[in-house]
N, C-alpha and C positions, 0 to 999 in steps of 0.2 A: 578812227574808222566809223562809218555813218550805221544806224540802225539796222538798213537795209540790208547792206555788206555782212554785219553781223548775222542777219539771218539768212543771207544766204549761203554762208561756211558752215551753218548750224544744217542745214538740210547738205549741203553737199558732205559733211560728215555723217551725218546718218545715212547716207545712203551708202559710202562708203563702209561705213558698220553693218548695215543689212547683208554687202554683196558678200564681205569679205565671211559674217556667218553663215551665209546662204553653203560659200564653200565649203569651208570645215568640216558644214553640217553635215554635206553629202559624203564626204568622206568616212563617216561613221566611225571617227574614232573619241574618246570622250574628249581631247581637246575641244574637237569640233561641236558635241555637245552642248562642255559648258559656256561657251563662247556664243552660241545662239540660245541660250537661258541669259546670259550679257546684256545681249542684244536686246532682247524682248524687253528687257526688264527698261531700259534706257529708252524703247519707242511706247513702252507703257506708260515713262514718268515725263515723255516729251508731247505723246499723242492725247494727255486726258479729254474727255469732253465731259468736265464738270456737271454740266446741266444734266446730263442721261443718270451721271452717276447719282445724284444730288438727289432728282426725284423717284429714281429707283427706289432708294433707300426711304426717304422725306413719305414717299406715298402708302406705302406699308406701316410706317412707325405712325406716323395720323390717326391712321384709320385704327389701328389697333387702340390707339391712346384713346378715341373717341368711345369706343365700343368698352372697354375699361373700365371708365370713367363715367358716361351712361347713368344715371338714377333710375331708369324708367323699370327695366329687367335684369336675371341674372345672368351677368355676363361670362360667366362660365359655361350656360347652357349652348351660348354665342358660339363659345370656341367647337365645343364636343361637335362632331358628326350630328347630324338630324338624330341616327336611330337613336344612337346613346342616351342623347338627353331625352327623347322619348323612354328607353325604358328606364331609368332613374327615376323620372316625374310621374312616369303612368298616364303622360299626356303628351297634347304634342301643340306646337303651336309654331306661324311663319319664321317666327326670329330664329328657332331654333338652326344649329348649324351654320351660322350664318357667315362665320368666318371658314369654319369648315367647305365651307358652297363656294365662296369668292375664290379661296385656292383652287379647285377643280375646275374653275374656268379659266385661272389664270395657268394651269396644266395643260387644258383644252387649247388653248390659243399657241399655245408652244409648242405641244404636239402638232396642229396645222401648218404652222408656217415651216418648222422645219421637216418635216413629209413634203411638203407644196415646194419648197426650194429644194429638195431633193429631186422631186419631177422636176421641175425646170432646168434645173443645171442637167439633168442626166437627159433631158431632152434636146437640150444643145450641145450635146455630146462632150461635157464636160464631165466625165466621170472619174476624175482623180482625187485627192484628200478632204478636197470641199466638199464633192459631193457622200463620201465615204463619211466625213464630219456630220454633213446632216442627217444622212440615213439612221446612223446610228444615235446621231441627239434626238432624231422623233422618235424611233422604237422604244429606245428608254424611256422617253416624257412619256409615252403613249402606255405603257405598262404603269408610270409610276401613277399615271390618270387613274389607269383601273385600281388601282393599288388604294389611293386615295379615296376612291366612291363608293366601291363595295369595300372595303374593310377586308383586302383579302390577307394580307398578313397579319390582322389583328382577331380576327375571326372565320373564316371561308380555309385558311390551311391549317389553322390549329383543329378547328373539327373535323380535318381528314387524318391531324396527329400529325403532321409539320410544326415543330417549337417557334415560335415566333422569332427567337434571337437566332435562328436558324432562316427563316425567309428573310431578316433583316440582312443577315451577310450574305445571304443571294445580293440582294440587291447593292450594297455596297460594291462585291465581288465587280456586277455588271458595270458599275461607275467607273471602277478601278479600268476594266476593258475600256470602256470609250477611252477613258483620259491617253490609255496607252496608244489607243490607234490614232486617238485627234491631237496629241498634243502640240502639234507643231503648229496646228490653226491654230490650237485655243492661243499658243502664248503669242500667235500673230495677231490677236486681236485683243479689246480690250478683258483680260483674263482674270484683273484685279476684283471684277463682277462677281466672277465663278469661284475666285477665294473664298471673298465675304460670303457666298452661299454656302460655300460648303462650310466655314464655320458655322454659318450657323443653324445647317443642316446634322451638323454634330451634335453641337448643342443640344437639339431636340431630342435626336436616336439618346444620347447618353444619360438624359433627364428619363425618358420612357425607357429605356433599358436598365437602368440600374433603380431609378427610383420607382417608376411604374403606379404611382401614386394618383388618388381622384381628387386631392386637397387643392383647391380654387387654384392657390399662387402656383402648383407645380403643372396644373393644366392649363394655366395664362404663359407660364414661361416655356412649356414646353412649346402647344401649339402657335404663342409669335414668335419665336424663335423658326418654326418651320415655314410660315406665312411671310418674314422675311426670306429666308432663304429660296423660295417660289420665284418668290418676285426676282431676285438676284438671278436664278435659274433663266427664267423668261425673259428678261431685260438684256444680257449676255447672247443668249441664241438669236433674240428677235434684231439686235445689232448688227450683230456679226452677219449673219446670212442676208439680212437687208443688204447690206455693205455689197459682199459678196454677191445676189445675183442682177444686183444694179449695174456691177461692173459687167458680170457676162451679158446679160440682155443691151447695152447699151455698147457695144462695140463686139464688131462680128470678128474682127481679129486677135482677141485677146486670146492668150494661151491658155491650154485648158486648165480649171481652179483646183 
């Protein structure tokens, strides 16, 4: 059997895998379930696109290694928020925050596009899972920005007497919700992204929740640990919805997302 042939049993099998979970799915029973977690998982290890995954990862690990590694400054000052390392120092200076900064943009960007693809899709009257997905992926990025820039769970709710490991499971809570209402986008797309974030978004909370430490190595490992996971965050949303409203603006008949 020639190359060709072989791929093209390879696609008409997964497409037969996709319909046959699509049904199950709707039947809502947990055969149907784990049959489309099957599924997903088999257009996950057949769909890779290496290259997204690769500098996803590749661009954050760099950049932190660079900043690290650095003789010039102290690069812990790097990691901290602007204020912190001002009041630690008693001074203040550009670098401070610097990786702290890069995050909040790369927040920023995520919350725009998926708001932006929520309007679009909801303006071509496509208001089903996809658009339900975005709404909810930018409201969350959109809190977790503010979350990020003022310091509101680290300082702004503890000084009205909110415990910090208390706004922390808010906000976990609210992840838990999205995952619950999008899950069937996420595992339709690539979701291997959103894993490795939220590893290593654990990572982080559990280094600052349990250790809560100022010593250099636990503020280098906790804050890249989060600065990957960012990136993992933004790279997953900014795909998937690229994906997604390319399809709807590029064909007036497609079914609503």
């Amino acid at each position: 059997m020639s190359n060709n042939e072989n791929a093209e049993m390879d696609r008409v099998n997964t497409k037969t895998d996709e319909a046959t979970a699509s049904e199950d799915a709707q039947d809502g029973t947990p055969e149907g379930t784990v049959q489309t977690l099957i599924s997903a998982i088999k257009r996950g290890s057949s769909r890779l696109d290496w290259r997204i995954r690769a500098v996803t990862l590749a661009l954050p690990v760099a950049l932190l290694s660079v900043v690290i590694v650095q003789p010039w400054v102290d690069a812990e000052l790097m990691f901290f928020d602007p204020l912190t390392a001002a009041e630690l120092t008693g001074e203040s200076h550009v670098y401070y925050g610097f990786v702290s900064m890069l995050g909040v943009m790369v927040w920023t960007i995520t919350t725009a596009v998926c708001l932006f693809a929520a309007v679009l899709l909801g303006a071509t009257g496509r208001l089903g899972p996809t658009f339900r997905f975005a709404l909810l992926a930018g409201l969350l990025t959109g809190w977790l920005t503010l979350d990020d820039s003022f310091l509101v769970h680290e300082k702004v709710l503890p000084a009205i007497g909110v415990p910090q490991n208390l706004a922390l499971a808010v906000i976990v809570a609210l992840t838990v919700a999205y995952v619950v209402v999008s899950w069937r986008t996420i595992l339709a797309s690539d979701f291997w992204l959103l894993v490795v974030g939220a590893v290593a978004f654990a990572g982080s909370i559990g280094i600052d929740t349990v250790l809560h430490s100022v010593d250099p190595v636990f503020v280098q490992l906790e804050d890249s640990a989060k600065f990957v996971g960012i990136f993992c965050w933004a790279s997953f949303h900014v795909t998937t919805l690229t994906r997604f409203v390319v399809q709807a603006l590029g064909s007036a008949d497609m079914p609503s997302a």
